[in-house]
N, C-alpha and C positions, 0 to 999 in steps of 0.2 A: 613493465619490467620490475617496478616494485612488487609488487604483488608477486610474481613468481621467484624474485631472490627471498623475499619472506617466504613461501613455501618451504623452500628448501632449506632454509636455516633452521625455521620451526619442525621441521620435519625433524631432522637430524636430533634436532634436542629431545624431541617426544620419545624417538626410539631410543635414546640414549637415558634418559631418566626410567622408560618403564623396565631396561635391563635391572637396573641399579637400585629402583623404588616401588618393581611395581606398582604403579599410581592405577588408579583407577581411571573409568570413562573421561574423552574429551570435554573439556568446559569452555563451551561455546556461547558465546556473548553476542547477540545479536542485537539491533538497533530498536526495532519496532514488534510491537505484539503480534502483527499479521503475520512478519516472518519467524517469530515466538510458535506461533502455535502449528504453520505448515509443517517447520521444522521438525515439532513433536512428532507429530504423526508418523514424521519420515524418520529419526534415529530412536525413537521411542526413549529405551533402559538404556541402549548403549551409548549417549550421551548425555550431559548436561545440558540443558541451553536456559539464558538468563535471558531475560528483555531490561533496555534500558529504559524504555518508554512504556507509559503504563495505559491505559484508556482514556480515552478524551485527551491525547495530547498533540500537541501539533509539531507533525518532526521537521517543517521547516524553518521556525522559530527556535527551536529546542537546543538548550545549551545546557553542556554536560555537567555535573555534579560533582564535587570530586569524591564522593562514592562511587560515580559511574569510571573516574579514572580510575580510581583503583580495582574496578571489575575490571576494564579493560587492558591494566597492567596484567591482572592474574590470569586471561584467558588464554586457551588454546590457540583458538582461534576463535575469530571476529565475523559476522555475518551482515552486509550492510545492504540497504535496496535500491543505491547508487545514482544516476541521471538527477545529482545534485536534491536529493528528497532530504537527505541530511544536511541540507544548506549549511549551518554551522558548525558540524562537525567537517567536511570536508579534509582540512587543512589535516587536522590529528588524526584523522582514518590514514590518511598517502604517508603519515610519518610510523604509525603502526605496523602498514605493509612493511617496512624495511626490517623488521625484526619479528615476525611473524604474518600466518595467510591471514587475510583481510580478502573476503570474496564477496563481492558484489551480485546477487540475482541478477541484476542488469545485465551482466557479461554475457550471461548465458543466449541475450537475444540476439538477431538481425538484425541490420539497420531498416529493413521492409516493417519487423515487427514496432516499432517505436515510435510512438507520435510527435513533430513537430510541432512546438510553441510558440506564440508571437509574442513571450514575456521579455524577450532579449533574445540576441543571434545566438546561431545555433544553438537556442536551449532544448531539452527535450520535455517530455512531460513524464514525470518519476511515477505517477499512480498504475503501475502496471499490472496488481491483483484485480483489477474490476474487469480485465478479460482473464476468465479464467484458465482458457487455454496457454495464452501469454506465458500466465505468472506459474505454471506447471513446468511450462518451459524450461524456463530461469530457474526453477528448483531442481531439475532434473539436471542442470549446471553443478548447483551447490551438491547436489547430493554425489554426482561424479567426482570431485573433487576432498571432499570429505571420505571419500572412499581413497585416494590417493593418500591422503595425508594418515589414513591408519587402516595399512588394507586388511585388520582384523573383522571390520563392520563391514567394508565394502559387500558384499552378496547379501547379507541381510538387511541392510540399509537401503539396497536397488530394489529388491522385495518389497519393501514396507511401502516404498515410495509408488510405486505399481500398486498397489493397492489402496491405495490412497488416490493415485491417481482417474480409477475406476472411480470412487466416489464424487470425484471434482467431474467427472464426465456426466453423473448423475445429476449433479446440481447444474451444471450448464443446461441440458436439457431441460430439467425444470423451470430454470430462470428464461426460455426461451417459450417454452407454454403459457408460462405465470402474462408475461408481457404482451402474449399472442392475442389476449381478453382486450388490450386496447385497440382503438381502430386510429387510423393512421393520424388523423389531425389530431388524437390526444399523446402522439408518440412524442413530446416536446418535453426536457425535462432543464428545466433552470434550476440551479443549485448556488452556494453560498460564495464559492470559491470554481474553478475548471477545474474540479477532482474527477471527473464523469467521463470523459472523452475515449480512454477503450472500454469504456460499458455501454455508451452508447455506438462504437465502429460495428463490438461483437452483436450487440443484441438490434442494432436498425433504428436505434432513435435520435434523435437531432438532441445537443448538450448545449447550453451556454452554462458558462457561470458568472455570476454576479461578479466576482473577483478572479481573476487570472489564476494561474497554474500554483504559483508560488500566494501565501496566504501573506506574504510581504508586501505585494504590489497593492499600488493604492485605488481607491474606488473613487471617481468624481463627480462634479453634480451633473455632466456631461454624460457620463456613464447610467447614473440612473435615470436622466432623462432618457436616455436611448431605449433601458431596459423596457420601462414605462411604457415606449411606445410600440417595442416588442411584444411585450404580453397582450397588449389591445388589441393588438394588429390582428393576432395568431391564436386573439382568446383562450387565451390558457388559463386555467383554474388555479393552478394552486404552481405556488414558488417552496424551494424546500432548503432548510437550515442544516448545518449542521451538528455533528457532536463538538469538534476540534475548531469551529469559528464562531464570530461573535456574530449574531443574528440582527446589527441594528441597520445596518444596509438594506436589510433584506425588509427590514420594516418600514424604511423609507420608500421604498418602490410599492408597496403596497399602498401607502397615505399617497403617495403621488397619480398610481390609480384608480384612489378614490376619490381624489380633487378632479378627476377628467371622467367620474360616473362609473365605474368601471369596479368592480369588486374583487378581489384576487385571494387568494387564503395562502397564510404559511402553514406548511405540514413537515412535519419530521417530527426531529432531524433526523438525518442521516448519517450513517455510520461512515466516514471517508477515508482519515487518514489514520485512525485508530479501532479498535474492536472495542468491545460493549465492557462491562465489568465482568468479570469472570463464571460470574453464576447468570448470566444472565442468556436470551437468547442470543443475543451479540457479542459472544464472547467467546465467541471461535470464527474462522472464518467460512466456515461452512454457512454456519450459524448469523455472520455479519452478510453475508449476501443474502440471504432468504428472510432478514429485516428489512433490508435497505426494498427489493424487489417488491414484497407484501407492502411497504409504506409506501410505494412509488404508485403502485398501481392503487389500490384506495384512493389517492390524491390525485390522479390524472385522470378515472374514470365520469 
């Protein structure tokens, strides 16, 4: 209900300032890079969009700046990727809805589509770009709704998003060949954190992470003993890092493998909760799948 009385106040003000000021395009303030740059693709010219979060950051630790309030004062509207990913923002997102839209990608899904956690009841798992179907989904939410809030972009903004869309159906395919080279007992992929879980539903390979959903929750020596006996069991080659966590867990399970003969490699990292620097191959998300995919398969063959 907040979220929709924001709409409509925001609304009202939008059309009411561009009679008066002609203002220019939406300035859309979004949370995280991944939703930074789908976004681009889908309003191009006819919007602004700002990321608060920059590469390598971790947005469930991440606590806001007050340059990012003051972006978040100045915006249009607000773009966030919800099922608690913004752990510490939560609280000042739900206070933002009430005086402007604050839209969630999550909204846009199913309760079918959404992975259950055992980090705490009913939690859900927020990483929903690593099925790409999914996270199309969820934007084809944002992108109807941004099309309500100024129905000057609406038809060209559904356009753009369709066509975009077509590309994201190309990289699925790919990412489904790419992994197709592994044979089934190398289909195991352990990671830093449980960022993995709809990349492994979409693409058919088994996920653990070293740490829980949330990069909060703690690792113990119970835990990397189990891992330990994990990897041995299931001979798996290689453990992988990532860009947004700190890799000394992950070294631990490795010396614990080696005290029981057993050799394991870290490979990455992995692109999880952020994209690459901007010039880089991981610096889009087209471009952050087809890292993460390329590093995966190197290291598991």
């Amino acid at each position: 209900m907040l979220i929709t009385v924001g709409l409509t106040l925001v609304g009202c003000r939008i059309e009411e300032t561009k009679e008066v000021e002609k203002i220019g395009p939406l300035h859309i303030v979004v949370t995280t890079g991944i939703i930074k740059n789908t976004l681009d693709n889908i309003v191009q010219s006819h919007c602004e969009v700002t990321a608060l979060m920059g590469p390598g950051t971790d947005p469930h630790i991440y606590k806001p700046t007050p340059g990012d309030v003051e972006l978040l004062d100045e915006a249009d509207v607000i773009v966030a990727n919800g099922l608690h990913l913004e752990g510490k923002m939560a609280e000042m997102l739900e206070k933002y809805g009430a005086e402007k839209p604050v839209i969630f990608v999550a909204d846009g899904l199913s309760e079918e589509d959404v992975i259950s956690t055992a980090d705490m009841d009913d939690a859900k798992d927020p990483h929903i770009w690593f099925d790409t179907k999914i996270w199309m989904k969820g934007m084809a939410y944002v992108t109807d709704e941004l099309g309500k809030i100024d129905s000057s972009i609406d038809s060209t903004i559904h356009l753009n998003y369709q066509e975009y869309k077509d590309e994201i159906k190309k990289l699925d395919k790919w990412v489904a060949e790419s992994l197709d080279s592994l044979n089934d007992a190398s289909r195991v992929l352990v990671t830093s954190h449980d960022a993995f879980s709809y990349f492994g539903r979409r693409y058919k390979m088994k996920v653990k992470g070293i740490q829980g959903v949330s990069t909060l929750s703690e690792v113990g020596l119970k835990e990397v003993s189990e891992m330990v006996d994990f990897l041995i069991d299931r001979k798996i080659k290689s453990i992988f890092t990532e860009t947004s966590t700190s890799d000394k867990t992950a070294q631990s399970i490795v010396e614990g493998c080696a005290a029981k003969g057993y050799q394991v490699a870290i490979k990455g990292p992995l692109y999880s909760d952020a994209l690459g620097e901007p010039d880089s191959d991981a610096g889009t998300y087209i471009g952050m799948i087809q890292a993460n995919v390329r590093t995966i398969v190197e290291g598991l063959k």
